[in-house]
C-alpha positions in Angstrom: -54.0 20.3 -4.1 -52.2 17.4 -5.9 -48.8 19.3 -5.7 -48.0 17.4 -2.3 -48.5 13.8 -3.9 -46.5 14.6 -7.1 -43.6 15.8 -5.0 -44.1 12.7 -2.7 -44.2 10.5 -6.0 -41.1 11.9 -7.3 -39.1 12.0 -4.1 -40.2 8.2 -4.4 -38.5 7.9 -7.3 -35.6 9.4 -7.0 -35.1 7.7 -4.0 -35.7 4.0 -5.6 -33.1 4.8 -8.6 -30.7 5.6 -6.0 -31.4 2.8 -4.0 -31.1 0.7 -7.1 -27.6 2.5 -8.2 -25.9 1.7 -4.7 -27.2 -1.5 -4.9 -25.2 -2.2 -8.2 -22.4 -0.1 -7.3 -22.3 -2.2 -4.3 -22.7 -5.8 -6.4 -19.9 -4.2 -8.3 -17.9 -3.3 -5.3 -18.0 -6.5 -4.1 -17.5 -8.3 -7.4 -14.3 -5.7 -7.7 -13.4 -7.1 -4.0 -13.2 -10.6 -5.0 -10.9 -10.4 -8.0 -7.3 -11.4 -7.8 -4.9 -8.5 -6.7 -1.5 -7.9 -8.6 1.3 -10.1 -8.1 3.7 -8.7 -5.0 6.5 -8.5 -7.6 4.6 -6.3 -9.6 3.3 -3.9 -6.6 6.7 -3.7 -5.3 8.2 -2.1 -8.0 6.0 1.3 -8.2 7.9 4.2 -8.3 7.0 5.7 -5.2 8.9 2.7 -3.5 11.3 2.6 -6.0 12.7 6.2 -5.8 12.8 6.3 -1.9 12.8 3.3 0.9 13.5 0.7 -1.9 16.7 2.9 -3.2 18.2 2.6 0.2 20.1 -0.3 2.1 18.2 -2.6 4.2 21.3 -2.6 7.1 24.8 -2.6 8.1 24.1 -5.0 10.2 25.1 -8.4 8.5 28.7 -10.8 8.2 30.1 -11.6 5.2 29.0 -15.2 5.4 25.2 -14.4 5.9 24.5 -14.1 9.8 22.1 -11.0 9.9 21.7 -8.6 13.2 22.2 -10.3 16.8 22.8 -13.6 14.8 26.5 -12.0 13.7 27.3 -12.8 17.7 26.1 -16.0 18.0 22.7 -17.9 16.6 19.7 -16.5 18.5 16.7 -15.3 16.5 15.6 -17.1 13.1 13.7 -14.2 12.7 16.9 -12.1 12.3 17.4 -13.8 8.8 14.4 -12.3 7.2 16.4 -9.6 6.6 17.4 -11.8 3.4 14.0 -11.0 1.6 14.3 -7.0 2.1 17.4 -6.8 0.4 16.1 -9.3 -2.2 13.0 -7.1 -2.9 15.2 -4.2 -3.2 17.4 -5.3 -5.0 14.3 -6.6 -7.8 12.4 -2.9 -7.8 15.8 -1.5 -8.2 17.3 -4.2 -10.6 20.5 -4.2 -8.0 21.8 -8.4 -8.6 24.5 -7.6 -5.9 21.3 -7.0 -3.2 19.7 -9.9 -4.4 22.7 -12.2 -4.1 23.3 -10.7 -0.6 19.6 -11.6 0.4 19.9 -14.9 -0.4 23.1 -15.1 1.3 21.3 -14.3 4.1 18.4 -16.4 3.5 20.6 -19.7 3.2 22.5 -18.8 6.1 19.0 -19.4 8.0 18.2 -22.3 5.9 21.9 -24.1 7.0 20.3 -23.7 10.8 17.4 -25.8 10.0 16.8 -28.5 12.6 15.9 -32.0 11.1 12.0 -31.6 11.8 12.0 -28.5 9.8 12.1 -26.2 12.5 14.7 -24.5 13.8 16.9 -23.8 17.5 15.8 -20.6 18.2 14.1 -18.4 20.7 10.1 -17.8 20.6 10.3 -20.5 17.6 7.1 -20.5 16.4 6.9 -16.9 15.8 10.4 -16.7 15.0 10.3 -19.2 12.3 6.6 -18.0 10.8 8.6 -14.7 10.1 11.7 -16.5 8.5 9.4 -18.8 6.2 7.1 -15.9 5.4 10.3 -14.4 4.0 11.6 -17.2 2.3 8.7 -18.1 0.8 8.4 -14.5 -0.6 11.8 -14.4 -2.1 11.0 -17.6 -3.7 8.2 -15.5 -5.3 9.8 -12.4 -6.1 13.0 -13.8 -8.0 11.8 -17.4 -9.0 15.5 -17.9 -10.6 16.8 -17.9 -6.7 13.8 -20.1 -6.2 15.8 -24.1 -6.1 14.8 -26.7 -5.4 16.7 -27.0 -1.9 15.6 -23.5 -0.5 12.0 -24.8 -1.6 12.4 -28.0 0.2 13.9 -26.0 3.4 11.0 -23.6 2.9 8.3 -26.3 2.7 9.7 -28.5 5.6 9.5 -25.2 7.6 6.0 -24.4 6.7 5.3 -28.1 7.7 7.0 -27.5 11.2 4.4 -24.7 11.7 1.8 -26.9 11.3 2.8 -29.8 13.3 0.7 -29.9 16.5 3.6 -29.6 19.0 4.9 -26.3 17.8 1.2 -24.9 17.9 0.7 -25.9 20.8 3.6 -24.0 22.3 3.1 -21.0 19.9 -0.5 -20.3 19.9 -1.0 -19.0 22.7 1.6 -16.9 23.1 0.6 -15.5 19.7 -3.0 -14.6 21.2 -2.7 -10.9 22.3 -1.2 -10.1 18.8 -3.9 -9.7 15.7 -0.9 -9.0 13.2 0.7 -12.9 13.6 -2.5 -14.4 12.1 -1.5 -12.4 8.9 2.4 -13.2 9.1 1.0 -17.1 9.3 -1.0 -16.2 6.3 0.8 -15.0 4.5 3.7 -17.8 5.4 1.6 -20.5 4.6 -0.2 -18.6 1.6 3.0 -17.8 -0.1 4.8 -21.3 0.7 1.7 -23.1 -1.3 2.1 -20.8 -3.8 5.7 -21.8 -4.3 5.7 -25.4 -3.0 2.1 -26.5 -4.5 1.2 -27.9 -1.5 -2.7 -27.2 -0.7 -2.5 -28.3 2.7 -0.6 -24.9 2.9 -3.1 -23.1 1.3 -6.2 -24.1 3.8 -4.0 -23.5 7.1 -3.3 -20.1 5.4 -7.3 -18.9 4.8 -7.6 -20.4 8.3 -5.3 -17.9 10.0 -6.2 -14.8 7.6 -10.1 -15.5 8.8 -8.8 -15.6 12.6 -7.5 -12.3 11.9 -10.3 -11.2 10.6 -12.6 -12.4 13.0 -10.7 -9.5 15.6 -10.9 -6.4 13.8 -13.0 -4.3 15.9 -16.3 -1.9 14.6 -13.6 0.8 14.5 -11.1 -0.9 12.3 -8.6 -1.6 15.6 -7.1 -5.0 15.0 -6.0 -5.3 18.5 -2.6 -5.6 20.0 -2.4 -6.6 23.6 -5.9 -5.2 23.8 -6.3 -1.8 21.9 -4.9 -0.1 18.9 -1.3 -0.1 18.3 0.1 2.9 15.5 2.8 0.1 14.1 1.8 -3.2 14.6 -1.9 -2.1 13.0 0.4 -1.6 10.1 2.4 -4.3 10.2 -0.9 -6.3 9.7 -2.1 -4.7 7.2 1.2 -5.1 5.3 1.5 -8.7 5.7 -2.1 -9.1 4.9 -1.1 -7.4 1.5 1.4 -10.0 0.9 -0.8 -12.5 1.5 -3.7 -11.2 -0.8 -2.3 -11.8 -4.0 -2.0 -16.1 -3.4 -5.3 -15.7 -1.8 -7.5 -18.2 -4.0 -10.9 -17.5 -2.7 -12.7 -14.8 -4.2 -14.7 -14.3 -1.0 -12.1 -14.1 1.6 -10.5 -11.7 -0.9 -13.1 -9.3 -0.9 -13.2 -10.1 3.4 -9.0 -8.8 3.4 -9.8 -5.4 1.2 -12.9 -4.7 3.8 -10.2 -5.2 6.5 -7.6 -3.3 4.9 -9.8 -0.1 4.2 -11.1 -0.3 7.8 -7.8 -0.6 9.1 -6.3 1.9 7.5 -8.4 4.7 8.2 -7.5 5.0 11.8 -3.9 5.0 11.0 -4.2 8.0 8.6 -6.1 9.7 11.3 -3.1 9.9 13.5 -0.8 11.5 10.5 0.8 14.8 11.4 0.6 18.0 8.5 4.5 17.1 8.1 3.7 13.5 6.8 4.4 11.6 10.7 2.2 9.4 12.5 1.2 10.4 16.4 1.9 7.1 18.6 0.1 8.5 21.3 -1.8 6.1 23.1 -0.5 2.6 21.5 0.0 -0.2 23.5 3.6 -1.4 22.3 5.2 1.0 20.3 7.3 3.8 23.1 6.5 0.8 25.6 8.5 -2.2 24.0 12.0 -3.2 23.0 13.5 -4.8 19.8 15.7 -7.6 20.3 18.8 -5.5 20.3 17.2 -3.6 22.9 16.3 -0.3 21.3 12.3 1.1 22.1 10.0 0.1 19.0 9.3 3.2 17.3 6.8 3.9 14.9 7.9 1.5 11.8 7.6 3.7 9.0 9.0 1.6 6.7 6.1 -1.4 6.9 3.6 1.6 7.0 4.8 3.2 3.5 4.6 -0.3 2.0 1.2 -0.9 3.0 -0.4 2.1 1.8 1.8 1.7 -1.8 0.5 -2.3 -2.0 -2.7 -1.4 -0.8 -3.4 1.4 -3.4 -2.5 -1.0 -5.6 -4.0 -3.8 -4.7 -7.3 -2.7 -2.6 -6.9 -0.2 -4.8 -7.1 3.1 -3.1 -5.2 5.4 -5.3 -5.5 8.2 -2.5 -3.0 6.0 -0.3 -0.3 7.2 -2.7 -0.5 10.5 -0.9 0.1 10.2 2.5 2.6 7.8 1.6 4.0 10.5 -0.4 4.5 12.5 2.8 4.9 9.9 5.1 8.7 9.3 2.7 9.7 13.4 2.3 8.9 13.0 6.6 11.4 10.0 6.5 14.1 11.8 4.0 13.7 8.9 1.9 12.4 11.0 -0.8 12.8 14.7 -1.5 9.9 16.8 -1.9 
């Protein structure tokens, strides 16, 4: 007759100790979450990167003297220029110094087009130029011998252009559909404080990761234009990554890997048995054009780098395989 209360007792129990184990597995979670992430010069040379995207050339698409993709015409797009840091981290996870002199060819280039206020002549120039310092600023970081004391003074007076209330005013609200520009700003400002020591740099940078934040929907969706985009959710994410290891506040830290795990999740949903990602339904990729004119595909590339940073630097070792795939898919990397 007592055989019902024992049972009840020990179901008690058992049920206590397992409350009290999540508890401190979550307390240790979260205390994981806020510790600092590896440097981007260390995650970017992993292997997995290493031996397939990173072993490849950026683009044909650049003059001898510098001018990268529609800017080889005539000036247009700032943005164009960032090209600089992709050959520059190349060239560091595949210690290649002819890459790394050719991205900062590229990088000055953009630098020799800066306008006297710090900002530059081109079109969209707010978002133009946050993607051109966010690169600079992480060259300057991932081969501190390029790192001079001009290019940081180009890259800090750019950063301050960002900042100034006239170019926000124009650029803020055309950034507002777009959840992944907070985390290019963030990363921009983040990354230029890290190099230039300016805190001032540093608060605008946890202000725009924290807007970013502040969209990600229940389902991990950080909206573009509205709903879920299968690149642009990606491109997020990645730049978020790059902005994670300058972050200084252990808090907002642990706030970017939440983001980052929910985030991901619906983007590995959509990938294919043969390593691809399904674009079905996204509201810009198929839909949009680059500025060359050619329709945004799926930008496998950014997504790769994501899930490689991230198992680093979430970490979520189990990224490592559908990035694995997600390269054989590209040819980047045989199986």
């Amino acid at each position: 007759m007592h055989e019902l209360p024992r049972r009840s007792f020990v179901w008690r129990a058992c049920a206590l100790g397992a409350s009290l184990l999540a508890s401190r597995y979550g307390a240790a979670r979260e205390r994981d979450d806020e510790a600092p992430a590896p440097s981007l010069a260390q995650m970017l040379r992993h292997p997995l990167l290493a031996d397939s995207l990173y072993r490849l050339a950026v683009s044909k698409a650049y003059a001898a003297d510098g001018a990268a993709g529609a800017n080889r015409e005539e000036y247009r797009w700032i943005e164009e220029q960032r090209q600089g840091a992709e050959w520059i981290v190349r060239g560091s996870a595949r210690g290649n110094p002819d890459w790394i002199a050719l991205g900062w060819r590229e990088l000055d280039w953009g630098l020799a087009h800066q306008a006297a206020d710090g900002g530059y002549a081109s079109r969209d120039p707010f978002h133009s130029t946050s993607f051109f310092v966010e690169a600079l600023a992480r060259a300057c970081l991932i081969d501190p011998a390029g790192s001079t004391p001009a290019r940081v003074r180009g890259l800090a007076r750019g950063a301050a252009w960002l900042m100034s209330p006239a170019a926000e005013a124009a650029g803020i609200g055309h950034n507002q559909p777009y959840t992944h520009r907070r985390y290019i700003l963030a990363a921009a400002f983040g990354q230029a404080a890290q190099v230039s020591g300016e805190q001032r740099f540093r608060e605008r940078a946890a202000r725009w990761a924290s807007e970013g934040l502040g969209l990600q929907q229940p389902d991990g969706t950080n909206p573009e234009k509205g709903g879920f985009d299968a690149g642009y959710q990606m491109v997020g994410v990645l730049m978020a990554l790059r902005y994670l290891p300058v972050c200084e506040d252990p808090r907002l830290r642990a706030r970017l890997r939440a983001m980052i795990r929910k985030a991901v999740a619906p983007e590995l949903a959509r990938q294919r048995p043969d390593g691809s990602i399904d674009p079905a339904g996204s509201t810009r990729i198929e839909l949009e054009h680059t500025r060359n004119g050619q329709t945004k595909d799926v930008p496998y590339g950014e997504i790769v780098q994501a899930l490689v940073y991230g198992a680093q630097a979430v970490p979520k070792s189990a990224w490592l395989a559908p990035a694995r795939r997600m390269a054989i898919s590209q040819r980047w990397l045989k199986t």
